[in-house]
C-alpha positions as CSV (number, residue, x, y, z in Angstrom):
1,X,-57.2,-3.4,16.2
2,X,-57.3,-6.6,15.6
3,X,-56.7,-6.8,12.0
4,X,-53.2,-5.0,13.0
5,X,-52.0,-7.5,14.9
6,X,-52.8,-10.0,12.6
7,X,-51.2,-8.4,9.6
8,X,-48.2,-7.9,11.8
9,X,-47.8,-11.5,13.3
10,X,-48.0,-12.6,9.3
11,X,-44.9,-10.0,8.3
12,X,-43.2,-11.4,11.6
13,X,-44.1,-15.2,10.1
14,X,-43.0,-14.4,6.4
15,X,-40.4,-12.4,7.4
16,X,-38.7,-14.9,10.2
17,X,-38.3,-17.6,7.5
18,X,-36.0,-15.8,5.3
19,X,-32.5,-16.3,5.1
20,X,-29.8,-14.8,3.4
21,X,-28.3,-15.4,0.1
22,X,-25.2,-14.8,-1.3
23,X,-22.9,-15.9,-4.2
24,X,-20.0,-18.7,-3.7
25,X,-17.1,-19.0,-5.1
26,X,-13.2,-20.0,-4.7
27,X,-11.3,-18.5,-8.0
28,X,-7.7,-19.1,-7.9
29,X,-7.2,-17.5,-11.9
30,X,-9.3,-14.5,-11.3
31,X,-12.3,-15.2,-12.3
32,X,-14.5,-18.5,-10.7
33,X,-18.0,-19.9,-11.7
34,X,-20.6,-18.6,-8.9
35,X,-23.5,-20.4,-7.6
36,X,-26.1,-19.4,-5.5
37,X,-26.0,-20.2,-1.5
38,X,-28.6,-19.8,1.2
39,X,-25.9,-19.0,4.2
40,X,-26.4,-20.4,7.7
41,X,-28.4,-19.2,10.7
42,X,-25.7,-17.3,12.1
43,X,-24.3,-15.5,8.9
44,X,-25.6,-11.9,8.3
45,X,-23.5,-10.6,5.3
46,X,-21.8,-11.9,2.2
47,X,-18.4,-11.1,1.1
48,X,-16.2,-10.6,-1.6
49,X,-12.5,-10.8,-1.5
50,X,-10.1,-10.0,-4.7
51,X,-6.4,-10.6,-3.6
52,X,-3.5,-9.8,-6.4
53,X,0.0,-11.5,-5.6
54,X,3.1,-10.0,-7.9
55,X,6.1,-12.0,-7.6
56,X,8.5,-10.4,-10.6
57,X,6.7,-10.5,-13.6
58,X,4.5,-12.9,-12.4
59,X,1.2,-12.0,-11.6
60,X,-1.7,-13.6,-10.1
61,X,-5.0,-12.7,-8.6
62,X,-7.5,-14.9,-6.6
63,X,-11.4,-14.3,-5.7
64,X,-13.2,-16.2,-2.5
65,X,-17.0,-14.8,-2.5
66,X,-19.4,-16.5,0.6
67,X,-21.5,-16.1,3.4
68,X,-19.8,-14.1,6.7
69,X,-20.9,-14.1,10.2
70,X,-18.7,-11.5,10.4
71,X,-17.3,-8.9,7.7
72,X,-14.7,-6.5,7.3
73,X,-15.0,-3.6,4.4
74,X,-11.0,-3.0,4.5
75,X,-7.4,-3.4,2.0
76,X,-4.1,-4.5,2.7
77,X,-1.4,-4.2,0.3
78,X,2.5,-5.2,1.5
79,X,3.6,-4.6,-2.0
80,X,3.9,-8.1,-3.0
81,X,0.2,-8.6,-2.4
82,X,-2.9,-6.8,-2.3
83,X,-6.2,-8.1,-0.6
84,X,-9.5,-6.3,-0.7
85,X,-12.6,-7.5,1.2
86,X,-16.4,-6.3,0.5
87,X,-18.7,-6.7,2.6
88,X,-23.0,-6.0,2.1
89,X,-26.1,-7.8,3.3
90,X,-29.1,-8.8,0.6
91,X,-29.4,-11.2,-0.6
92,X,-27.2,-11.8,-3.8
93,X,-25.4,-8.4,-3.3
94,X,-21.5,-9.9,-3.4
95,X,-21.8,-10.6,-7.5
96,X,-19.2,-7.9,-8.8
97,X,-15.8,-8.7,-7.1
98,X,-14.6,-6.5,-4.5
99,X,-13.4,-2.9,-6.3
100,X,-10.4,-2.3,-7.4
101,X,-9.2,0.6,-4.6
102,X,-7.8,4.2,-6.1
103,X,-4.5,5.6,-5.4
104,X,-5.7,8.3,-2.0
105,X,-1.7,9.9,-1.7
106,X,-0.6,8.3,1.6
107,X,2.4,6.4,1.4
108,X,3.8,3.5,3.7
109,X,7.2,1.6,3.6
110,X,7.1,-2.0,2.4
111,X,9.8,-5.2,2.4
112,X,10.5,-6.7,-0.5
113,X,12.8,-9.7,1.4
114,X,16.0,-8.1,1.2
115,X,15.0,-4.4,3.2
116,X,12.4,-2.6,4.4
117,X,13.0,0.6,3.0
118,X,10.2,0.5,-0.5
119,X,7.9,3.1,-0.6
120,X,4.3,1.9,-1.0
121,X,1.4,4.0,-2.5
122,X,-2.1,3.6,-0.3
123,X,-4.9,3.4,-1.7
124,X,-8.8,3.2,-1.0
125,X,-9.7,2.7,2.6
126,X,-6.0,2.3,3.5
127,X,-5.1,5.1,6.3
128,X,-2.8,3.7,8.1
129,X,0.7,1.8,7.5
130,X,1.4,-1.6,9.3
131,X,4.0,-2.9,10.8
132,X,4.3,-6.7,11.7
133,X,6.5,-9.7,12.0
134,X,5.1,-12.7,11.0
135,X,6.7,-16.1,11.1
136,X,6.5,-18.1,7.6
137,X,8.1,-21.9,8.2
138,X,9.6,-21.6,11.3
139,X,11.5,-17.9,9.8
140,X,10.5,-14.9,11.1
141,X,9.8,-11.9,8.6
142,X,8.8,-8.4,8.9
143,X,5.7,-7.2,7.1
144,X,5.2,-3.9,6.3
145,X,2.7,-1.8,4.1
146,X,-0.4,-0.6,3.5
147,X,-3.9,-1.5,5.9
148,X,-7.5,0.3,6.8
149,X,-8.2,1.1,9.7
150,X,-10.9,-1.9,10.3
151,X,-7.9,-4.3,10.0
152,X,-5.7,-2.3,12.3
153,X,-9.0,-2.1,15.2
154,X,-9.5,-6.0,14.8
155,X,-6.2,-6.0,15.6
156,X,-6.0,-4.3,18.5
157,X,-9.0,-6.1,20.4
158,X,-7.3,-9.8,20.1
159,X,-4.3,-9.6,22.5
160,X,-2.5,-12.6,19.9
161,X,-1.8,-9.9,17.1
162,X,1.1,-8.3,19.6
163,X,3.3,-8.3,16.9
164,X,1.3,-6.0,15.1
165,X,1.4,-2.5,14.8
166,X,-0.1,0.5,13.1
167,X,0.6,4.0,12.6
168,X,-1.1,7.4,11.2
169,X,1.2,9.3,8.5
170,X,2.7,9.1,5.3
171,X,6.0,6.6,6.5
172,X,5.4,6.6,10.2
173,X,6.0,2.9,9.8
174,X,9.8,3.1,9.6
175,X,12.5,1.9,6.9
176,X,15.0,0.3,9.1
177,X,15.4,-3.3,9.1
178,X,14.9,-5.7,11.6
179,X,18.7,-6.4,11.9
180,X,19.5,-2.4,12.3
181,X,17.0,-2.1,14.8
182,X,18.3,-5.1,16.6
183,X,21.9,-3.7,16.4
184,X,19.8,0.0,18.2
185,X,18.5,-2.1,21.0
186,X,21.8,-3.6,21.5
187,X,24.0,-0.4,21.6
188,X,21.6,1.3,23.4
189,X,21.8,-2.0,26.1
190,X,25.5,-1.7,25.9
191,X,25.8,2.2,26.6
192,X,23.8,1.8,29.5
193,X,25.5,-0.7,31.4
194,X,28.8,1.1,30.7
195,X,27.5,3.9,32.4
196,X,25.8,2.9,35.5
């Protein structure tokens, strides 16, 4: 009996010292040089996150890999950008990039700055479309496209993300633009008052 308790109070004393281990890196070209981290007390995973931003012909990707407290496995694409996050947690397990999703058949509208009426294909993880309005430099945009459903829970729970919505379906995420929808809201105001 007592030799069990002593081989388990020396796993518990080897085992308590050990903390995780992941790759670092900031890439803005695609590729970046990794070195080896020991993450602090308070991070449990390591992440990987690939981002590819088209602008024309113009196209650029991006890699962050690091230590996470907190980890989403999810994708976002908008059209002009595409972000994928990977999430694990052993020790050096973030040193491919995150994977490049597959196309799953769901389709979501997207913006491209002058409408909102693209059509986006989905793919990997991404189930549900999105549809936000974000403010870039003191202009307000709407964001549509692609998202998992992680992103769309994280969402929900933080009561700052109001402008944030998402939707099950192919296209359940609308095409109308922000200034049609406006003009909806204000003949729809207008009707009512002539008629009460």
């Amino acid at each position: 009996m007592d030799l069990q308790i002593s081989v388990f109070l020396l796993f518990v004393l080897f085992t308590a010292g050990h903390s995780l281990r992941c790759y670092e890196c900031t890439g803005l070209t695609g590729s970046c040089d990794q070195t080896v981290q020991t993450c602090p007390s308070g991070s449990s995973q390591c992440m990987s996150i690939t981002s590819v931003t088209q602008i024309g012909d113009t196209t650029s990707k991006g890699t962050i890999k690091n230590c996470a407290a907190a980890c989403l496995n999810m994708s976002m694409n908008t059209g002009i950008s595409k972000t994928t996050t990977s999430c694990c947690s052993s020790d050096l397990c973030n040193a491919q990039d995150a994977p490049e999703p597959v196309p799953n058949g769901k389709k979501c509208y997207s913006c491209d700055g002058q409408s909102c009426s693209a059509i986006l294909s989905c793919s990997g993880t991404e189930d549900r479309c999105v549809n936000a309005t974000a403010t870039f430099g003191g202009q307000s945009a709407v964001v549509k496209g692609c998202v998992s459903k992680s992103v769309c829970d994280a969402t929900a729970s933080v009561s700052d993300y109001a402008s944030i919505s998402c939707c099950e379906g192919n296209l359940c995420n609308g095409a109308q633009s922000v200034s049609q929808s406006f003009l909806f809201l204000c003949c729809s105001l207008l009707s009512y008052f002539l008629l009460h």
